[in-house]
C-alpha positions in Angstrom: 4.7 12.9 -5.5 2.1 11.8 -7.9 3.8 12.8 -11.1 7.4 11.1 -9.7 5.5 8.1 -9.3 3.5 8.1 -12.7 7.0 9.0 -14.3 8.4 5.9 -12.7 5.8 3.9 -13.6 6.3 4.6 -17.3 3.0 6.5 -17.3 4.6 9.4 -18.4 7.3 10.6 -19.8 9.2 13.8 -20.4 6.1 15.6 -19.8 4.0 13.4 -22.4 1.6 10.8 -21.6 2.8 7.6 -22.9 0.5 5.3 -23.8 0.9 2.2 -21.9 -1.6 0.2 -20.9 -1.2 -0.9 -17.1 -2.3 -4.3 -16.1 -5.6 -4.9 -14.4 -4.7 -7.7 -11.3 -7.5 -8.8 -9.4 -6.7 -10.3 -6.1 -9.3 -12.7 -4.8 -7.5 -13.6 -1.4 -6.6 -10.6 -0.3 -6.9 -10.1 3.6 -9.7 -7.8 4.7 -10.9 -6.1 8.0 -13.7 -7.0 9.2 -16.5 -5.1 11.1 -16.7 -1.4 10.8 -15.6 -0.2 14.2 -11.7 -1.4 12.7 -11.8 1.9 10.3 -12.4 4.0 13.2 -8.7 2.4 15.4 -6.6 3.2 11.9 -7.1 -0.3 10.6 -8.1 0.8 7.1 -4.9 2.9 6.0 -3.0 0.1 7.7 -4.7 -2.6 5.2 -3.9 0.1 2.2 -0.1 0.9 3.3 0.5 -2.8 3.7 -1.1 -3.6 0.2 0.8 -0.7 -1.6 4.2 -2.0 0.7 3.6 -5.6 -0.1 2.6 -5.4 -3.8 5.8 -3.0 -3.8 7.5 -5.7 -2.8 6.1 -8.5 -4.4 5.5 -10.1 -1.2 2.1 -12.4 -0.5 -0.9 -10.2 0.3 -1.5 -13.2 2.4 1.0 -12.5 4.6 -0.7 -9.5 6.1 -2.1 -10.1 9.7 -5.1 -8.5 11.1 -3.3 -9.4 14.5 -0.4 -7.8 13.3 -2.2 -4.1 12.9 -1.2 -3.1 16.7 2.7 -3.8 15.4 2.0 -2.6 12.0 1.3 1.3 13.6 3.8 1.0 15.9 6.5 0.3 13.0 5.0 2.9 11.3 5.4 5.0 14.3 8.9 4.5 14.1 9.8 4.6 11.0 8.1 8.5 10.7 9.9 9.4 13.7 13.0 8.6 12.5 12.2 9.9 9.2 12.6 6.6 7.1 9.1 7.4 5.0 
């Protein structure tokens, strides 16, 4: 998957590493979890899958809801089950 998605990108290109530079974007808002006992119920792939679907999607980072992680799993739940990833 890694070489589709760097071929996509424009990183690479018939085999040959291109030489673009990509952008460096730092995000200052960004929603984070808080406490460590959130890691152990799932809540830190959550917070990377939403970044990576967000960003994606050029929707708001901000828009991602700690109280939205229960829903969050549960649409991802779905969505592997019914083999939409």
């Amino acid at each position: 998957m890694l070489p589709r998605l760097l071929k996509e990108s424009g990183y690479i290109g018939d085999g040959l590493l291109l030489k673009i530079e990509w952008p460096v974007i730092r995000v200052m808002d960004a929603p984070q979890q808080v406490g460590s006992s959130l890691c152990f119920k799932g809540d830190c792939g959550m917070y990377i899958l939403k970044y990576c679907e967000f960003l994606t999607s050029n929707v708001d980072l901000a828009k991602i809801s700690h109280d939205a992680m229960p829903f969050y799993r549960l649409k991802l739940a779905v969505q592997l089950l019914q083999g939409y990833w």
